[in-house]
VMD Tcl script that builds the backbone (N, CA, C; Angstrom):
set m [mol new atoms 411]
animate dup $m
set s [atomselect $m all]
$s set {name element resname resid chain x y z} {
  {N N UNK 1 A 96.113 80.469 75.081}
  {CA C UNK 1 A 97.392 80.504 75.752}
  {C C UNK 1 A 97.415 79.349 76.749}
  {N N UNK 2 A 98.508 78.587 76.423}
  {CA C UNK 2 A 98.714 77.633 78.147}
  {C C UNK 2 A 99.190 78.003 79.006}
  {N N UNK 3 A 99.457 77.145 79.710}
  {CA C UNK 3 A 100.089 77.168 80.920}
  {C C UNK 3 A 101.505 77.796 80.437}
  {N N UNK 4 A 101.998 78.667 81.200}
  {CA C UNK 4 A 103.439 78.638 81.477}
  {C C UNK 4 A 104.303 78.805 82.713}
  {N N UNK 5 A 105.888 78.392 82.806}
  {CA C UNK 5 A 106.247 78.456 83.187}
  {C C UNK 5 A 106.504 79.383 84.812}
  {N N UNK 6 A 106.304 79.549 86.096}
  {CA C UNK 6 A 106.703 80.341 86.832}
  {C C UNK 6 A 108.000 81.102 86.977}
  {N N UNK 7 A 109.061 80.200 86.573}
  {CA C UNK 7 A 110.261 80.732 86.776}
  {C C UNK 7 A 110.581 81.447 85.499}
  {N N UNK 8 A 109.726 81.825 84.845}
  {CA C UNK 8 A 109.757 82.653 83.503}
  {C C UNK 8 A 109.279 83.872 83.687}
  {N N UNK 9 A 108.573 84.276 84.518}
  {CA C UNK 9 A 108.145 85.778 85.340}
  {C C UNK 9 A 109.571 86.320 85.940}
  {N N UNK 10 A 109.869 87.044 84.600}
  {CA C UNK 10 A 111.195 87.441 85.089}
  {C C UNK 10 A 111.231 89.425 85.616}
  {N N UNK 11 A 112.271 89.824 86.872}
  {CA C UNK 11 A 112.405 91.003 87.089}
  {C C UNK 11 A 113.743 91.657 87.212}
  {N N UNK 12 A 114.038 91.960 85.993}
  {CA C UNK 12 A 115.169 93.191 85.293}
  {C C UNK 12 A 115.376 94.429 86.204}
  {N N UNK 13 A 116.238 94.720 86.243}
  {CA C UNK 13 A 116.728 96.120 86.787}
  {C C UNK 13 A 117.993 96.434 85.944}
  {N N UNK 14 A 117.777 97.903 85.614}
  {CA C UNK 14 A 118.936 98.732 85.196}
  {C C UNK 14 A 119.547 99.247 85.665}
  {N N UNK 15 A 120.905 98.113 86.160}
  {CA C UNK 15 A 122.104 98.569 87.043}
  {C C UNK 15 A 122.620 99.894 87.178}
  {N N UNK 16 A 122.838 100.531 85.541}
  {CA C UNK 16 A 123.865 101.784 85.426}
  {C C UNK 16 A 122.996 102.834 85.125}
  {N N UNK 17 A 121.636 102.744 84.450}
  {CA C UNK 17 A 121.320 103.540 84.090}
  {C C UNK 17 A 121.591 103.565 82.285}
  {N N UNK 18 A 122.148 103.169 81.752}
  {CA C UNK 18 A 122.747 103.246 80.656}
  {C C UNK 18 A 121.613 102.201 79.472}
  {N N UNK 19 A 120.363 101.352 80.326}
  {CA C UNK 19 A 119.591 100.611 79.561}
  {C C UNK 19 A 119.734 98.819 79.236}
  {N N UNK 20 A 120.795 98.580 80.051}
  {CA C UNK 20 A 121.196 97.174 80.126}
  {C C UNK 20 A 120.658 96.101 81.258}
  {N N UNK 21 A 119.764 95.775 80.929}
  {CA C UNK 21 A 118.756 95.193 81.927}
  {C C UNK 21 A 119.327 93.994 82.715}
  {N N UNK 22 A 119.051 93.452 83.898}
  {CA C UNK 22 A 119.838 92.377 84.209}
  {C C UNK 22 A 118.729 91.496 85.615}
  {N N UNK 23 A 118.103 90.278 85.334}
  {CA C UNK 23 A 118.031 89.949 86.352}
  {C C UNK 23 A 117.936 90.149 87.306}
  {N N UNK 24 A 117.205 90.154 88.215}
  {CA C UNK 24 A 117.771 90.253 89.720}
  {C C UNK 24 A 117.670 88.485 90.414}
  {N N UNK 25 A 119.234 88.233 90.838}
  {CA C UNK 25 A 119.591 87.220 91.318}
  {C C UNK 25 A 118.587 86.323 92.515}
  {N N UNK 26 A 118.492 85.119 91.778}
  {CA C UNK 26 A 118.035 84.532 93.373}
  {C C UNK 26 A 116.424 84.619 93.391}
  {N N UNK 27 A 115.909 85.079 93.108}
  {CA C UNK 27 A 114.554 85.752 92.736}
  {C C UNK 27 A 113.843 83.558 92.335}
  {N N UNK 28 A 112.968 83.352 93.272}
  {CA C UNK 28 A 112.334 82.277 93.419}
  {C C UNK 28 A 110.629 82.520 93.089}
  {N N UNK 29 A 110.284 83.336 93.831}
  {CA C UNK 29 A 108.777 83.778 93.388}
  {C C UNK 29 A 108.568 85.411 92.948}
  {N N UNK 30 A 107.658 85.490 91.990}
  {CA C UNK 30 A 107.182 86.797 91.732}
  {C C UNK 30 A 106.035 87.273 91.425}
  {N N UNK 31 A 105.648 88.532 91.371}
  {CA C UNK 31 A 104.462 88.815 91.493}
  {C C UNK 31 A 104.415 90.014 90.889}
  {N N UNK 32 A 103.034 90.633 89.734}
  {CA C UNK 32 A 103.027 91.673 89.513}
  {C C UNK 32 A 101.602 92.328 89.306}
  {N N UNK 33 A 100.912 93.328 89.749}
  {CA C UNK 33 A 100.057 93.254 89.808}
  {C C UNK 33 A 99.494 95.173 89.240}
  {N N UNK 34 A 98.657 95.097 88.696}
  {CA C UNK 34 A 98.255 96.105 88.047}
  {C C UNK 34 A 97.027 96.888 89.129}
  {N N UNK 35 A 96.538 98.238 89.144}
  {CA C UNK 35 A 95.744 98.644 89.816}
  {C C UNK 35 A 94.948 100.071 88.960}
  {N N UNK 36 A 93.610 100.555 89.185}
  {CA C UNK 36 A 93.190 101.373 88.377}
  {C C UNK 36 A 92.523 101.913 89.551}
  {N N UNK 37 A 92.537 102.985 90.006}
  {CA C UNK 37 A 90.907 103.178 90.830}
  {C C UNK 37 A 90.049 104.314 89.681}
  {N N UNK 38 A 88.877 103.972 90.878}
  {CA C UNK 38 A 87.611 104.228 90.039}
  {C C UNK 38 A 86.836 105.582 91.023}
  {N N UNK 39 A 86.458 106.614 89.646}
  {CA C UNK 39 A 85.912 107.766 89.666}
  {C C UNK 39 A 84.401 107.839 89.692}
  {N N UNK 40 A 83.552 107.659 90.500}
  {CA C UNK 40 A 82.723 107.092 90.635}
  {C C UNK 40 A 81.605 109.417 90.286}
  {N N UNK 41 A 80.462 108.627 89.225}
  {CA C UNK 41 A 80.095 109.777 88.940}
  {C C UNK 41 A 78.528 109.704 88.887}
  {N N UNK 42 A 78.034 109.259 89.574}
  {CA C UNK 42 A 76.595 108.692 90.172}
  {C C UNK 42 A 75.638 109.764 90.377}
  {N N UNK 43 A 74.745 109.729 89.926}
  {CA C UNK 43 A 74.160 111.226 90.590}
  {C C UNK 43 A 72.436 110.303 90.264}
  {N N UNK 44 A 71.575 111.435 91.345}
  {CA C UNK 44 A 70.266 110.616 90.874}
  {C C UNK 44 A 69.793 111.070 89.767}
  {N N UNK 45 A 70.413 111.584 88.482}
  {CA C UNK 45 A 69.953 111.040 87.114}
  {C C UNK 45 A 70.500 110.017 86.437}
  {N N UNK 46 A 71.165 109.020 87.423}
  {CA C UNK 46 A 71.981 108.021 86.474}
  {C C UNK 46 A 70.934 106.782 86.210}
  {N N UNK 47 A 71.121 106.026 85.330}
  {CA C UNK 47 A 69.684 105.312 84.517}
  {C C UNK 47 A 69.835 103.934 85.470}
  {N N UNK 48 A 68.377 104.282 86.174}
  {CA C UNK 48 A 67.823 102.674 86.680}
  {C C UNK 48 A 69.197 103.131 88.383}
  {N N UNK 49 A 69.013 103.849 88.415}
  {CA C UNK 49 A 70.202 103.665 89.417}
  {C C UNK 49 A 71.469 103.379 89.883}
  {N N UNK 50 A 71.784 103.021 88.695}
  {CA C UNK 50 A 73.572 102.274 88.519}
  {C C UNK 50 A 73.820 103.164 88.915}
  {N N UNK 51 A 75.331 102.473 89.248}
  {CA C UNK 51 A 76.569 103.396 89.212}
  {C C UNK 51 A 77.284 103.675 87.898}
  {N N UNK 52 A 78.005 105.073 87.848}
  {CA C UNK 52 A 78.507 105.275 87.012}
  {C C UNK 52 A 79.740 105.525 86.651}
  {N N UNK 53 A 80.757 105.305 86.378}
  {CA C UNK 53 A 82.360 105.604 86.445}
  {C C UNK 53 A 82.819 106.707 85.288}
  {N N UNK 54 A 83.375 107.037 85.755}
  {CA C UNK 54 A 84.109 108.218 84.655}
  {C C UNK 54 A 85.440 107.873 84.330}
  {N N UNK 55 A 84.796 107.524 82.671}
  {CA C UNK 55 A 86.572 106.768 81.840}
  {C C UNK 55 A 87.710 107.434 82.001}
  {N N UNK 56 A 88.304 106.709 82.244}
  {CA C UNK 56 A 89.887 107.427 81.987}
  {C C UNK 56 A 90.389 107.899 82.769}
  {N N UNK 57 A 89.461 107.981 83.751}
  {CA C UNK 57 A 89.984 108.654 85.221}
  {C C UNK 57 A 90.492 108.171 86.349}
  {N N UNK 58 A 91.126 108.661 87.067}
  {CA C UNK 58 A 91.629 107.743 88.334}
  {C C UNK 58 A 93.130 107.496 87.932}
  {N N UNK 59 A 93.680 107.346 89.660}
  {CA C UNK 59 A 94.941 107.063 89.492}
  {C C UNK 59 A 95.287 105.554 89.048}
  {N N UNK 60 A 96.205 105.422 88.327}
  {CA C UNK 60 A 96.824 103.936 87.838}
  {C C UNK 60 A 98.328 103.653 88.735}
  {N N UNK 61 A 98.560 102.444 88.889}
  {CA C UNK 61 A 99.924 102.029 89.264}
  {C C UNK 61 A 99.625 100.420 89.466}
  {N N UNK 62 A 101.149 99.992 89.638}
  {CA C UNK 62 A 101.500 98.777 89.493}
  {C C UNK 62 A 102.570 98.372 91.031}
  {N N UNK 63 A 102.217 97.169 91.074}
  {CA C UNK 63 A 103.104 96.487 92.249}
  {C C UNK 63 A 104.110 95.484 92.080}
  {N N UNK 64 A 105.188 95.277 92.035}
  {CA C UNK 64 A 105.922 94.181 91.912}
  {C C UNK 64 A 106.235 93.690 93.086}
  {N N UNK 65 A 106.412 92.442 93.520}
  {CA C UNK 65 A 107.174 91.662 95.159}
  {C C UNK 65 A 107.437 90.301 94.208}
  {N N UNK 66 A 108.602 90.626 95.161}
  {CA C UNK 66 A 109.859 88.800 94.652}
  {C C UNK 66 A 110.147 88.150 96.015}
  {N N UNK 67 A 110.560 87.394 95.882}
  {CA C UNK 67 A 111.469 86.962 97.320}
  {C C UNK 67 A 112.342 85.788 96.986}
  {N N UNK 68 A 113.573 85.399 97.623}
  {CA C UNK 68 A 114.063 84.334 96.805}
  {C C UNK 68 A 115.355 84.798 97.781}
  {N N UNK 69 A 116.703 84.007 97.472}
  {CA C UNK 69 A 117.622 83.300 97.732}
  {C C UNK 69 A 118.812 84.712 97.434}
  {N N UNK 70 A 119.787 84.961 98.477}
  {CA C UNK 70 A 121.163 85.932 97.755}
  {C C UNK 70 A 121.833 84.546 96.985}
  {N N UNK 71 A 122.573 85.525 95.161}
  {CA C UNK 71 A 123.332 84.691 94.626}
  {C C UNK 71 A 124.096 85.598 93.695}
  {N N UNK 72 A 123.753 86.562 93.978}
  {CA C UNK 72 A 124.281 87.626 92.658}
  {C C UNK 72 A 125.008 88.639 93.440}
  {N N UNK 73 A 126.313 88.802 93.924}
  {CA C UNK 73 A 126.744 90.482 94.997}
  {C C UNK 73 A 126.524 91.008 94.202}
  {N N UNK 74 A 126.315 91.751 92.821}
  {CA C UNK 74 A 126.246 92.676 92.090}
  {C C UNK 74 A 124.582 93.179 92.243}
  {N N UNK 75 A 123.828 92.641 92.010}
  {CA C UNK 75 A 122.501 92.697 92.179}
  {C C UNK 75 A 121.882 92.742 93.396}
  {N N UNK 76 A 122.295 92.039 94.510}
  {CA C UNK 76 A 121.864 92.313 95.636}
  {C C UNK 76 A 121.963 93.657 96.348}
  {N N UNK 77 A 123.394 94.238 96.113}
  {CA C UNK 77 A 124.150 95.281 96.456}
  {C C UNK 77 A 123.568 96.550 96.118}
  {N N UNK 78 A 122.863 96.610 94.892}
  {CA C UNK 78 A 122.717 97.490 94.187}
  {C C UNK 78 A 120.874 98.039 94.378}
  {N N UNK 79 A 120.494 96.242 94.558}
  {CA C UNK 79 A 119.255 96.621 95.056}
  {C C UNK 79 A 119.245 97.613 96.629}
  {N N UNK 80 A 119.530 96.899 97.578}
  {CA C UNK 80 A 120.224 97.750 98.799}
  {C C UNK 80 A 120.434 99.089 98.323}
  {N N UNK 81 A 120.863 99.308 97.781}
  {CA C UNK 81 A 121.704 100.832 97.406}
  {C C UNK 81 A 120.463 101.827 97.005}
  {N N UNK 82 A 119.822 101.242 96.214}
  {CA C UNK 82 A 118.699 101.669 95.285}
  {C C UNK 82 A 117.968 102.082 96.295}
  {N N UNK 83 A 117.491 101.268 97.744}
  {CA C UNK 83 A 116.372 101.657 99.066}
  {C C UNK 83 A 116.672 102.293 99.436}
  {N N UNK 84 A 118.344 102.563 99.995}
  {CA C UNK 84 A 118.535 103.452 100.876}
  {C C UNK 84 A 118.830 104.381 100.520}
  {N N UNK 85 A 119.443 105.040 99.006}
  {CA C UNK 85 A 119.088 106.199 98.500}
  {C C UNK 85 A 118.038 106.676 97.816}
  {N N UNK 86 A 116.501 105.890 97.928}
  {CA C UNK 86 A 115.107 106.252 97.506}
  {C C UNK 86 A 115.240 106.436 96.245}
  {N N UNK 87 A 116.206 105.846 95.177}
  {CA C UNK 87 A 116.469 106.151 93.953}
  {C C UNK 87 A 115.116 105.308 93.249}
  {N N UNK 88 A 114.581 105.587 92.000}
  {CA C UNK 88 A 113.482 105.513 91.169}
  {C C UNK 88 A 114.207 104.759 90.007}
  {N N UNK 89 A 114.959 103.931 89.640}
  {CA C UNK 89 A 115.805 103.151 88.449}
  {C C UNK 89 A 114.071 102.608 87.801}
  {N N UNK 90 A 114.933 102.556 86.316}
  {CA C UNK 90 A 114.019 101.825 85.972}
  {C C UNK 90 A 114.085 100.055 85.502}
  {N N UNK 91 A 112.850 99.602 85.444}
  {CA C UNK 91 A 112.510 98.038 85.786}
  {C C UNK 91 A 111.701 97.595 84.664}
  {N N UNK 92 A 112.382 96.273 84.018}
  {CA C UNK 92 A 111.937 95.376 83.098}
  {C C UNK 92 A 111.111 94.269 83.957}
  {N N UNK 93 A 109.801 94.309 83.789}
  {CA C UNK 93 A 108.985 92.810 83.996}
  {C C UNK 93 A 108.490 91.844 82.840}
  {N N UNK 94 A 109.116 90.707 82.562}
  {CA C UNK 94 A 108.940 90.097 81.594}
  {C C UNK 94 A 108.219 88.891 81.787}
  {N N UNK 95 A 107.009 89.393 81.570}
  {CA C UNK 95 A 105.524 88.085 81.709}
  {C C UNK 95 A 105.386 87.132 80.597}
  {N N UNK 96 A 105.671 85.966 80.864}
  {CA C UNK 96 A 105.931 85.300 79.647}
  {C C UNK 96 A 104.548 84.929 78.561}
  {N N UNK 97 A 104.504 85.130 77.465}
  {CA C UNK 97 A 103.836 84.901 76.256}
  {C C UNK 97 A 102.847 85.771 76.575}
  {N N UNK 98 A 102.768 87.355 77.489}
  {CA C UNK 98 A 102.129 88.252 76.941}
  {C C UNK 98 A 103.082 89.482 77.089}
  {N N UNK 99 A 104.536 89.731 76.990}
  {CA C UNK 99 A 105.243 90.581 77.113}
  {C C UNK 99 A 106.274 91.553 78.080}
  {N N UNK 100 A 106.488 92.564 77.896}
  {CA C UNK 100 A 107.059 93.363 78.872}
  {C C UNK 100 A 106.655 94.791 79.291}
  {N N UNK 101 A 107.087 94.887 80.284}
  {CA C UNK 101 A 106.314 96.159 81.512}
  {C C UNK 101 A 107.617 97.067 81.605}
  {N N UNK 102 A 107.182 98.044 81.573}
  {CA C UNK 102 A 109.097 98.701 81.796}
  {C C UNK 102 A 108.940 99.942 82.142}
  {N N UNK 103 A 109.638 100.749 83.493}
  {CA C UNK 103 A 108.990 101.802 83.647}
  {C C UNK 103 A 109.897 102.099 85.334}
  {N N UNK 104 A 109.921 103.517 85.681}
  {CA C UNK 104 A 110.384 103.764 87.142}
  {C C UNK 104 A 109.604 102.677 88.200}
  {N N UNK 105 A 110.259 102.263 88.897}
  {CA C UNK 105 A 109.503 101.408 89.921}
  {C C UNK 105 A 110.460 102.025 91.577}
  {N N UNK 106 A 110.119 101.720 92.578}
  {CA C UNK 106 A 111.197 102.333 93.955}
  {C C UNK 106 A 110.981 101.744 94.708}
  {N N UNK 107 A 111.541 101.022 95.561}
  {CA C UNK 107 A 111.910 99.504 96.244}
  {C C UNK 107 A 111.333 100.482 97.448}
  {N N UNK 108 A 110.098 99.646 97.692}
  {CA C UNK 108 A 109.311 100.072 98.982}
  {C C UNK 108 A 109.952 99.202 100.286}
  {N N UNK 109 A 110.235 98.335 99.989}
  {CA C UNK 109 A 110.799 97.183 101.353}
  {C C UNK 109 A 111.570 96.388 100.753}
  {N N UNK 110 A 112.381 95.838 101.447}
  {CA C UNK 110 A 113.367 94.435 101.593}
  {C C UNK 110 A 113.350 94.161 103.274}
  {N N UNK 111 A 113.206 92.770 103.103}
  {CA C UNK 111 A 112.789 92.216 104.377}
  {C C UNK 111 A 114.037 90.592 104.136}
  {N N UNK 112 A 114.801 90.807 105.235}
  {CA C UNK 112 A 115.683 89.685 105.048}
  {C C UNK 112 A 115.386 88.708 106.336}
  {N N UNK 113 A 115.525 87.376 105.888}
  {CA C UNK 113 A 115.500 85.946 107.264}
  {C C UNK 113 A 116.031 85.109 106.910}
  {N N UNK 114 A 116.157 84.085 107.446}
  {CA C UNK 114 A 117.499 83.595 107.950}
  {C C UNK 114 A 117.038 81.963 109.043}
  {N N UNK 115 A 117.225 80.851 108.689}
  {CA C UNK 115 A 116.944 80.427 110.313}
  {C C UNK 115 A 118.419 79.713 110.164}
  {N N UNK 116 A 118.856 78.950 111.660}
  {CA C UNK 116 A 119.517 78.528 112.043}
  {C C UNK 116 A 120.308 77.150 110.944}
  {N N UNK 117 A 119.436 76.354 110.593}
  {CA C UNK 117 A 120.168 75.399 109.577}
  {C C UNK 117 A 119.566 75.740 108.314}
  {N N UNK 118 A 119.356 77.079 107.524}
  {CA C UNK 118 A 118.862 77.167 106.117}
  {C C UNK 118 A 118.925 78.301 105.497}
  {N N UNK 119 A 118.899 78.903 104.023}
  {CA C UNK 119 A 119.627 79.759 103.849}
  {C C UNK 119 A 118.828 80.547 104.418}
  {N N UNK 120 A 119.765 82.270 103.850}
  {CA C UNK 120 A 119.501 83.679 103.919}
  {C C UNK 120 A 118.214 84.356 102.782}
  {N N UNK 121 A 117.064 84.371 103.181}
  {CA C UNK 121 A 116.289 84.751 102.276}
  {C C UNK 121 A 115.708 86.168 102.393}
  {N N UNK 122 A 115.556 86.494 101.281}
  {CA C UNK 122 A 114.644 87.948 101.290}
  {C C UNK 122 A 113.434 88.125 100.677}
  {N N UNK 123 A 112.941 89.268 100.845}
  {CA C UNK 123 A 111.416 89.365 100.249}
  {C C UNK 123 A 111.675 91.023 100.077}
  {N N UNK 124 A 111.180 91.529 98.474}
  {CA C UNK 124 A 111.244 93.058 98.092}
  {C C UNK 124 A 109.913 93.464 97.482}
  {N N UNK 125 A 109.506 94.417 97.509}
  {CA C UNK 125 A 107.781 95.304 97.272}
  {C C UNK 125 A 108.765 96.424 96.162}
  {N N UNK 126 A 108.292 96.562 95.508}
  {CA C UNK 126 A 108.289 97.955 94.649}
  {C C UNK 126 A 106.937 98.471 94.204}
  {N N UNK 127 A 106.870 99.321 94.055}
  {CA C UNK 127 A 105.690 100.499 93.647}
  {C C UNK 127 A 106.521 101.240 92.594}
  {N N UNK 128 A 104.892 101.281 91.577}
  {CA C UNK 128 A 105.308 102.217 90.187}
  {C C UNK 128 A 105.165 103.254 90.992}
  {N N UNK 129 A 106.329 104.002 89.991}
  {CA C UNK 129 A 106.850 105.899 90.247}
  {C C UNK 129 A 106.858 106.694 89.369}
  {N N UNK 130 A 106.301 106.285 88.128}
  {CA C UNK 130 A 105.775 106.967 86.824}
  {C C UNK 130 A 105.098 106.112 85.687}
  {N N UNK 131 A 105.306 106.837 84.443}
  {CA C UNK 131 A 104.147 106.102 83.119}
  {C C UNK 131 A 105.354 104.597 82.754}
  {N N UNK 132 A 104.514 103.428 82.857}
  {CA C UNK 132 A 104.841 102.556 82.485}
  {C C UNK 132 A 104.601 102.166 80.925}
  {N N UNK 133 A 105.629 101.207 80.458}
  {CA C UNK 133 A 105.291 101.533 78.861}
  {C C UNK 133 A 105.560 100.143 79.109}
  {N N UNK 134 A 104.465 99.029 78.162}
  {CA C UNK 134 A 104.375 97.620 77.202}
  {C C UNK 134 A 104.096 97.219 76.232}
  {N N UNK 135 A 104.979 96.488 76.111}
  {CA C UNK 135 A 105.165 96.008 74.887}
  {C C UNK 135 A 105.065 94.275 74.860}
  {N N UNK 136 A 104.043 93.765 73.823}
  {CA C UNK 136 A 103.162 92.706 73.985}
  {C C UNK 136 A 104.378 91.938 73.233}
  {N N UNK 137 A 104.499 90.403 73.696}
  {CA C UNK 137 A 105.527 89.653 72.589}
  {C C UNK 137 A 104.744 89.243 71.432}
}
mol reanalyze $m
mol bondsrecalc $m
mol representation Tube
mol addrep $m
């Protein structure tokens, strides 16, 4: 695999609910990041002393954060809407040339700034809120 693109790490949201995925506007950097913890099952019969983990176990979740530029009122609006009623929508992450992530995600923060001669920028965190499902391109 090469190199690709940054501005190809794309993050979808489903406006209505209805499955019609869309961008979220303005969106300059992104980030997505996977997490597993570990069940640690060690006891002093484990061989030579290792540690030992127990498969399959442990909680899983995922992190998304963007930050970038307002350009979309439809998308901005809706994101807003989405925080302040703690709503769980679900979210397309589309990682380019290894697929898509799709699954409840819930807008942990939006953080907006601003300086005096430059635009209005924001920065948003989401946390997975259930089973995520992918699909490899």
């Amino acid at each position: 695999m090469g190199a690709q693109n940054g501005k190809d790490l794309l993050i979808k949201l489903d406006l209505t609910g209805g499955g019609q995925f869309e961008t979220i506007a303005g969106l300059r950097a992104t980030r997505i990041s996977f997490n597993a913890e570990s069940v640690d099952v060690t006891s002093l019969e484990s061989q030579g002393g290792w540690r030992e983990l127990l498969a399959g176990a442990g909680v899983k979740s995922a992190a998304i954060s963007g930050s970038g530029v307002f350009r979309d009122a439809s998308t901005d609006e809706r994101a807003r809407q989405i925080f302040f009623d703690g709503e769980v929508p679900q979210f397309q992450v589309i990682i380019p040339d290894f697929g898509t992530v799709q699954g409840p995600f819930q807008i942990t923060s939006i953080e907006y700034a601003g300086s005096h001669n430059g635009e209005a920028t924001y920065e948003m965190a989401l946390a997975s809120a259930g089973v995520l499902s992918f699909t490899a391109l």
